[in-house]
C-alpha positions as protocol buffer text, in pm:
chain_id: "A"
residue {
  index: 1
  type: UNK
  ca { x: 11970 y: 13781 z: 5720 }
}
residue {
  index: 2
  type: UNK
  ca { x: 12122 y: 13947 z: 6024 }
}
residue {
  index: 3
  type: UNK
  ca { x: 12454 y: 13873 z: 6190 }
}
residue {
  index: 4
  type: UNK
  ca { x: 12806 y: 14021 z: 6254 }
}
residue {
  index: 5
  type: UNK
  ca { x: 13125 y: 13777 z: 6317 }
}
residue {
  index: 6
  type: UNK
  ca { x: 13402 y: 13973 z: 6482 }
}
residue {
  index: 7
  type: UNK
  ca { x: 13783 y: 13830 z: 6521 }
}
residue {
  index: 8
  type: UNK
  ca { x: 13934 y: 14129 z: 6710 }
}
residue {
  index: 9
  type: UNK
  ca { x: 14137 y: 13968 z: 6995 }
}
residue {
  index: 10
  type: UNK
  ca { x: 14025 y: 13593 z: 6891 }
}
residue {
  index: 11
  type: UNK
  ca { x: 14299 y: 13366 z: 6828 }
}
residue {
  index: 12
  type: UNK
  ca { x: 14074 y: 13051 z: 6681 }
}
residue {
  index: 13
  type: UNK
  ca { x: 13937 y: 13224 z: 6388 }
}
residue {
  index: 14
  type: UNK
  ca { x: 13776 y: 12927 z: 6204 }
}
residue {
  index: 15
  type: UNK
  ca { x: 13648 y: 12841 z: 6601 }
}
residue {
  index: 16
  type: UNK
  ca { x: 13516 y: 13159 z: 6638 }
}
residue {
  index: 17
  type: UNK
  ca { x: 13332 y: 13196 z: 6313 }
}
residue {
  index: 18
  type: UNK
  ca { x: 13188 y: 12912 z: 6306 }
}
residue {
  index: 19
  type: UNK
  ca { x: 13072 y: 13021 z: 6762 }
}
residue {
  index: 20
  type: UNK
  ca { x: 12958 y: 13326 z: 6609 }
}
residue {
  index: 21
  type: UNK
  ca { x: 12723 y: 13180 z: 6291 }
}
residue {
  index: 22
  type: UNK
  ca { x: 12626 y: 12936 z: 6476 }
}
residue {
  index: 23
  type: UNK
  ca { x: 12480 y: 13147 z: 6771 }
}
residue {
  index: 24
  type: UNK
  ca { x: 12311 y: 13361 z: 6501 }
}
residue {
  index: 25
  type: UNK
  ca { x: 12160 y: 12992 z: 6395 }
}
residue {
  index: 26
  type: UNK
  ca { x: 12035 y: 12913 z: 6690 }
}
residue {
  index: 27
  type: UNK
  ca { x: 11862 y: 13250 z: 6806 }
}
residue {
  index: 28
  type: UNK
  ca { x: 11692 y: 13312 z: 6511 }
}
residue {
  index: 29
  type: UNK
  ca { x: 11885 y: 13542 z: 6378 }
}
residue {
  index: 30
  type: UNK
  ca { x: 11950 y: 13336 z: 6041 }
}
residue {
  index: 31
  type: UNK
  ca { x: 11635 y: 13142 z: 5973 }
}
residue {
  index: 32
  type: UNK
  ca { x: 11584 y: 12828 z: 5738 }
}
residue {
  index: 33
  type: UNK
  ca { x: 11675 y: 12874 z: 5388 }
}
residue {
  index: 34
  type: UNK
  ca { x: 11874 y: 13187 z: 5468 }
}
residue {
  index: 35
  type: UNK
  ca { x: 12184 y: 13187 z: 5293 }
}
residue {
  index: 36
  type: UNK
  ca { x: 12499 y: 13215 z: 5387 }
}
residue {
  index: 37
  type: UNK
  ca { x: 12742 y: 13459 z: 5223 }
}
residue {
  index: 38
  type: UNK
  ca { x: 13039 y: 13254 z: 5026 }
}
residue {
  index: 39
  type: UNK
  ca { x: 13382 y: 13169 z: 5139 }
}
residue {
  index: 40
  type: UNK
  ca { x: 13568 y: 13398 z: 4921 }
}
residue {
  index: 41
  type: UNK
  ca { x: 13347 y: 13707 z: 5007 }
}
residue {
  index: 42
  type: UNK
  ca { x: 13361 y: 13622 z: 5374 }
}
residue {
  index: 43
  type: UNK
  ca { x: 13705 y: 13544 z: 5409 }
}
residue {
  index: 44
  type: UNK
  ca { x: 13800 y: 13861 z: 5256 }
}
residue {
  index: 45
  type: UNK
  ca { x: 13561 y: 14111 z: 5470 }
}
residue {
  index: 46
  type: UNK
  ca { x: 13719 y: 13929 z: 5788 }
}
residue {
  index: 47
  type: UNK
  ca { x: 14065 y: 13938 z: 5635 }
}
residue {
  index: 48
  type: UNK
  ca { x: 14113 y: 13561 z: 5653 }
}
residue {
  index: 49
  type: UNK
  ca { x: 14228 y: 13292 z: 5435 }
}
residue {
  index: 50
  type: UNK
  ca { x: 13933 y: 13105 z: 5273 }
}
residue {
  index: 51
  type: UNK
  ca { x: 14034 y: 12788 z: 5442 }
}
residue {
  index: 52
  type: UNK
  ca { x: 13980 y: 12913 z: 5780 }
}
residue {
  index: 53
  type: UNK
  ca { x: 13626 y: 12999 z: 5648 }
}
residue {
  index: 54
  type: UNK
  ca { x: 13545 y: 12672 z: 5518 }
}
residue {
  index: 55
  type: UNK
  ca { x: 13661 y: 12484 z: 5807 }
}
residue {
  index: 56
  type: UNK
  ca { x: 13406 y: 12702 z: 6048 }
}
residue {
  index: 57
  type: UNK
  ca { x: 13179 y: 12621 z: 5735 }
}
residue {
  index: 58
  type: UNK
  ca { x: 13252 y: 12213 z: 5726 }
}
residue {
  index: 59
  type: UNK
  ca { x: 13160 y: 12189 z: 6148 }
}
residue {
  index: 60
  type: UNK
  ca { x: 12801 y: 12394 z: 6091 }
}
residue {
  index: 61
  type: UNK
  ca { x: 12795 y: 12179 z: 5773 }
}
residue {
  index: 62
  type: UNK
  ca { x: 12880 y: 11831 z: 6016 }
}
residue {
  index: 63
  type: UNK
  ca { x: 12623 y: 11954 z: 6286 }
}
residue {
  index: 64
  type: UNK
  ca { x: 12314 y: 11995 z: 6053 }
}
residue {
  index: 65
  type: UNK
  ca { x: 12263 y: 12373 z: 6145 }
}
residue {
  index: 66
  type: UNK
  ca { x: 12356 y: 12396 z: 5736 }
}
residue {
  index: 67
  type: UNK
  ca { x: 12369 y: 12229 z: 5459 }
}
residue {
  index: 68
  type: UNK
  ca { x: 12587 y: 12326 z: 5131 }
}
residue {
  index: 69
  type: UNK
  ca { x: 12520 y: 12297 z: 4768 }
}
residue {
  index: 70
  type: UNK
  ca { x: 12801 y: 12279 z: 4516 }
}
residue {
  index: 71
  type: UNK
  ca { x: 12768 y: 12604 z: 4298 }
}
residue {
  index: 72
  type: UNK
  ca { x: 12476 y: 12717 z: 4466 }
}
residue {
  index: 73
  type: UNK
  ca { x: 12582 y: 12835 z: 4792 }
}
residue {
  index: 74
  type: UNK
  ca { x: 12540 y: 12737 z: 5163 }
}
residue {
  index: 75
  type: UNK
  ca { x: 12204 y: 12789 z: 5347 }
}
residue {
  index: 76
  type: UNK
  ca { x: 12091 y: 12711 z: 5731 }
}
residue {
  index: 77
  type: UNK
  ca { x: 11933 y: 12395 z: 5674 }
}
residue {
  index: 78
  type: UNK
  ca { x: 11574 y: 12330 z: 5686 }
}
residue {
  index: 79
  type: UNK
  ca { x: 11620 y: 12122 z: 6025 }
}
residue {
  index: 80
  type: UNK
  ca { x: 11671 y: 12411 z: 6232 }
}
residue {
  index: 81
  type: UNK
  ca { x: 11310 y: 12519 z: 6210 }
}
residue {
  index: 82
  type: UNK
  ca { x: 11150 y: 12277 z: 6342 }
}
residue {
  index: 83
  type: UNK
  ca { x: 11184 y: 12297 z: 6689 }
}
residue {
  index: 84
  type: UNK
  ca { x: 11436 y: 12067 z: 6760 }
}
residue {
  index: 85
  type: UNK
  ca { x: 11687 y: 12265 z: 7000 }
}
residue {
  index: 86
  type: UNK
  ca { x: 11981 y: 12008 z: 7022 }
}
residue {
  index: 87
  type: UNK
  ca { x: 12245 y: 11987 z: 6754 }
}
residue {
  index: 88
  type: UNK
  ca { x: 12236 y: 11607 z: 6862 }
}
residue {
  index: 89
  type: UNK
  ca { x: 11870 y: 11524 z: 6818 }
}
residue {
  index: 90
  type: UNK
  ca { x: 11896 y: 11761 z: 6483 }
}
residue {
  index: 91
  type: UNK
  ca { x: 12223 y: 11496 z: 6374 }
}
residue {
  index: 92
  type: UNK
  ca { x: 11985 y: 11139 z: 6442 }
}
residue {
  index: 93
  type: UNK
  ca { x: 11713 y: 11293 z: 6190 }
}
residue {
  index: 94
  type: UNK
  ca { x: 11902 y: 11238 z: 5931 }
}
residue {
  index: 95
  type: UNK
  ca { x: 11923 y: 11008 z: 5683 }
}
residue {
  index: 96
  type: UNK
  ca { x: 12124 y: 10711 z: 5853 }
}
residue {
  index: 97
  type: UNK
  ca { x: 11956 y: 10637 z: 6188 }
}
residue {
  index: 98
  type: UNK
  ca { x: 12051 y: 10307 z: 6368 }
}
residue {
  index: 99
  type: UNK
  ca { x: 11839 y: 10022 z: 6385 }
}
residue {
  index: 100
  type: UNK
  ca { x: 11691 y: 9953 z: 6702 }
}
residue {
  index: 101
  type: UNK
  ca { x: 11789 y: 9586 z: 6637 }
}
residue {
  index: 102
  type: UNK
  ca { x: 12118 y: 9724 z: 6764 }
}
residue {
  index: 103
  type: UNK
  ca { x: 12049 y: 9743 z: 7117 }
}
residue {
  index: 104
  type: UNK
  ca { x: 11899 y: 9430 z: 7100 }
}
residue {
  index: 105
  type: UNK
  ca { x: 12235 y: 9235 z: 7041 }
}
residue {
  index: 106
  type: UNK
  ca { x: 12462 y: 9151 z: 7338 }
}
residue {
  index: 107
  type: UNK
  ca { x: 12837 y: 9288 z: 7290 }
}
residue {
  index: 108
  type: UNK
  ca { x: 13130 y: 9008 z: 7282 }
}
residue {
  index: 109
  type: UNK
  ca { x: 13275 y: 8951 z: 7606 }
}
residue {
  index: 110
  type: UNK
  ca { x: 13589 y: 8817 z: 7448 }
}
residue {
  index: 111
  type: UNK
  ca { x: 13767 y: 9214 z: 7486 }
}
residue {
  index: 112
  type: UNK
  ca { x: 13702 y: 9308 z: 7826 }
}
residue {
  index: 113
  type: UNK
  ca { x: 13977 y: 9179 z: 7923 }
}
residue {
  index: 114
  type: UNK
  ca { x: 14351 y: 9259 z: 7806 }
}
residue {
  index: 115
  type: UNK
  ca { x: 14553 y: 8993 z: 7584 }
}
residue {
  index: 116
  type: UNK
  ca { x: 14800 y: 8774 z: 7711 }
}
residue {
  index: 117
  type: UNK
  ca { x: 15041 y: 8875 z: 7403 }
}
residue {
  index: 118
  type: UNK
  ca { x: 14995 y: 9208 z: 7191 }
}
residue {
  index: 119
  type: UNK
  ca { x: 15113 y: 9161 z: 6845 }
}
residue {
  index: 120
  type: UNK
  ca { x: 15052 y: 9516 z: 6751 }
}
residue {
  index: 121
  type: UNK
  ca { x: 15356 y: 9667 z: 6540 }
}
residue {
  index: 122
  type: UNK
  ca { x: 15576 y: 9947 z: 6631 }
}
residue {
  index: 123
  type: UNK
  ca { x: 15481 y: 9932 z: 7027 }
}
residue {
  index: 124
  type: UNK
  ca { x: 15809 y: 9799 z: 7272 }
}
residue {
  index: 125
  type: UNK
  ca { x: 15777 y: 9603 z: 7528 }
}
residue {
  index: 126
  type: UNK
  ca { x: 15721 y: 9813 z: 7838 }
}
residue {
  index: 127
  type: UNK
  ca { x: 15851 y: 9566 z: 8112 }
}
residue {
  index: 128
  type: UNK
  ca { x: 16171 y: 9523 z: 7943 }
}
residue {
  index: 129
  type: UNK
  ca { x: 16258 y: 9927 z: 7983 }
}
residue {
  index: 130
  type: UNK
  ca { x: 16509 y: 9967 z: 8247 }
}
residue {
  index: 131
  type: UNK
  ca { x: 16314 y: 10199 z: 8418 }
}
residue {
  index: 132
  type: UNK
  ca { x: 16531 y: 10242 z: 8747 }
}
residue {
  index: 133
  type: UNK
  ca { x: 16844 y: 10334 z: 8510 }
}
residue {
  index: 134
  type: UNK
  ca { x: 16627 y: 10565 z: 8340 }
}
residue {
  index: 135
  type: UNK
  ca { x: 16527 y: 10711 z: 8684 }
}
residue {
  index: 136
  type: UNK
  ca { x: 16818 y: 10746 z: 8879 }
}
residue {
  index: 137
  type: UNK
  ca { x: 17026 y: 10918 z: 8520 }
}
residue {
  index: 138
  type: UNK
  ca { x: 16760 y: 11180 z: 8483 }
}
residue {
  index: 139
  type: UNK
  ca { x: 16738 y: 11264 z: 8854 }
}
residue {
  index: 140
  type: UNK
  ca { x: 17156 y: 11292 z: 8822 }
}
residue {
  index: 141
  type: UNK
  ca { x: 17108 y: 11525 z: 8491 }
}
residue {
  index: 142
  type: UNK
  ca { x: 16801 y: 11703 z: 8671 }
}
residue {
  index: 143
  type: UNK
  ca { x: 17079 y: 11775 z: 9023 }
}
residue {
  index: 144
  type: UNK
  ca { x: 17368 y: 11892 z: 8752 }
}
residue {
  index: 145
  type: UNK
  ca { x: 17535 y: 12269 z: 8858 }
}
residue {
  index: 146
  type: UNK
  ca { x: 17376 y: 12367 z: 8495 }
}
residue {
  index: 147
  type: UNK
  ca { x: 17005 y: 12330 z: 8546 }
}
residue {
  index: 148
  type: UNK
  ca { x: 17025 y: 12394 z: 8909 }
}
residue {
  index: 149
  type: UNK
  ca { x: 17101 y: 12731 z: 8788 }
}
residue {
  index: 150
  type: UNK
  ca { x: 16824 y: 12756 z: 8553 }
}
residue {
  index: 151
  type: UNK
  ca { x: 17093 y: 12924 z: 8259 }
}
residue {
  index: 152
  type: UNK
  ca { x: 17065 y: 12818 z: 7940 }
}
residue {
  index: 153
  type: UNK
  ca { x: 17332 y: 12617 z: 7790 }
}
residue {
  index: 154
  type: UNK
  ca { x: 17583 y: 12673 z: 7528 }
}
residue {
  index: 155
  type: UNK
  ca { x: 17380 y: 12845 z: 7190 }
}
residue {
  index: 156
  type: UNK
  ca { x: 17539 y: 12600 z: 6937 }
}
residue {
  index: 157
  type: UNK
  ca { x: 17406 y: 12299 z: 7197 }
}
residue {
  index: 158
  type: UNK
  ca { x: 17591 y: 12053 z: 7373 }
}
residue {
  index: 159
  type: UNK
  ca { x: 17941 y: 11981 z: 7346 }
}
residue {
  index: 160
  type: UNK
  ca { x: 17936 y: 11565 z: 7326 }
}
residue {
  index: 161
  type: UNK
  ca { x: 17663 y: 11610 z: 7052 }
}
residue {
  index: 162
  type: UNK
  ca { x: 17811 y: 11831 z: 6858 }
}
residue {
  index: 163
  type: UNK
  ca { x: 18139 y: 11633 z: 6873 }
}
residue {
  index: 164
  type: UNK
  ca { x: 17949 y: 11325 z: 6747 }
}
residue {
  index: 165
  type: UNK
  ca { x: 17761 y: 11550 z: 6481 }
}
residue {
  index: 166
  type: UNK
  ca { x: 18121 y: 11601 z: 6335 }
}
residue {
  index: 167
  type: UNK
  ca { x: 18245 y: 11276 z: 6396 }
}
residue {
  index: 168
  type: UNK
  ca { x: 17953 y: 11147 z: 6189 }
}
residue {
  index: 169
  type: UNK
  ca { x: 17987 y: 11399 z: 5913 }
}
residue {
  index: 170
  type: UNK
  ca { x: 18346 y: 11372 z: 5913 }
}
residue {
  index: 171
  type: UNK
  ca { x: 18352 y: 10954 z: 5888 }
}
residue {
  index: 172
  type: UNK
  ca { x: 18056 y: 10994 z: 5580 }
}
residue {
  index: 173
  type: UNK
  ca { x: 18140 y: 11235 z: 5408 }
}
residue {
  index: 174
  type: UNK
  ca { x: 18543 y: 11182 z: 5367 }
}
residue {
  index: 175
  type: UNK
  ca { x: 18561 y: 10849 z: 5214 }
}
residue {
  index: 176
  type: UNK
  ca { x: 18299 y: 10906 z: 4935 }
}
């Protein structure tokens, strides 16, 4: 087994070790059946966390290249052998494949078009946004002397919402 990850400079580390393994997959450098060396040990040569390990792990894991076996280790899978060279054709070998009764069957029409009503929850009702209030207050704020001047504001924020801050506080807290 013969391959090298390197993080110097790299700010996706999980991203990058799982680039990195997964390059040495695909050229041949780690063959079928090779295995992998564990999270701990691997995290702690690259000076990671174990998590970031596992989660470069979990996507070779999720893309066939290998497969993992509780207590025993991970190892390239067998799949990667046998000539396939896409990750996607290596993914449909598996054991769920469609049914080619699938393509067969005509999708409902009934969604191709939107709704009259939407009864979803927690989303407003665009049209009744006063969008040309909202327009001509934020091009007023956006024309103020203060961000026309591109200084930051006051550190402790701004004055009318700190003054209801304290209003609030003061109100709730004084008649307890």
């Amino acid at each position: 087994m013969t391959f090298h990850v390197s993080l110097t400079g790299r700010k996706d580390l999980s991203g990058e070790i799982y680039r990195q393994i997964r390059r040495a997959i695909l050229a041949g450098r780690l063959r079928p059946g090779d295995r992998l060396p564990p999270s701990r040990e691997l995290a702690k040569a690259l000076a990671v966390s174990r998590m970031t390990v596992i989660v470069a792990y979990e996507r070779l894991d999720g893309e066939g290249l290998v497969t993992s076996h509780l207590g025993a280790g991970t190892f390239v899978s067998d799949l990667v052998g046998s000539g396939e060279s896409s990750p996607t054709r290596r993914r449909s070998r598996g054991v769920l494949r469609p049914r080619a009764i699938w393509d067969s069957i005509s999708l409902a029409t009934a969604f191709d078009y939107p709704a009259e009503f939407d009864f979803r929850t927690g989303i407003p009702d665009a049209s009744l946004f006063p969008h040309e209030a909202w327009r001509r207050l934020v091009a007023r704020a956006l024309r103020s002397s203060e961000v026309a001047t591109g200084a930051y504001g006051h550190p402790a924020g701004h004055y009318g919402l700190r003054a209801a801050i304290a209003r609030h506080l003061y109100v709730t807290t004084s008649h307890q």
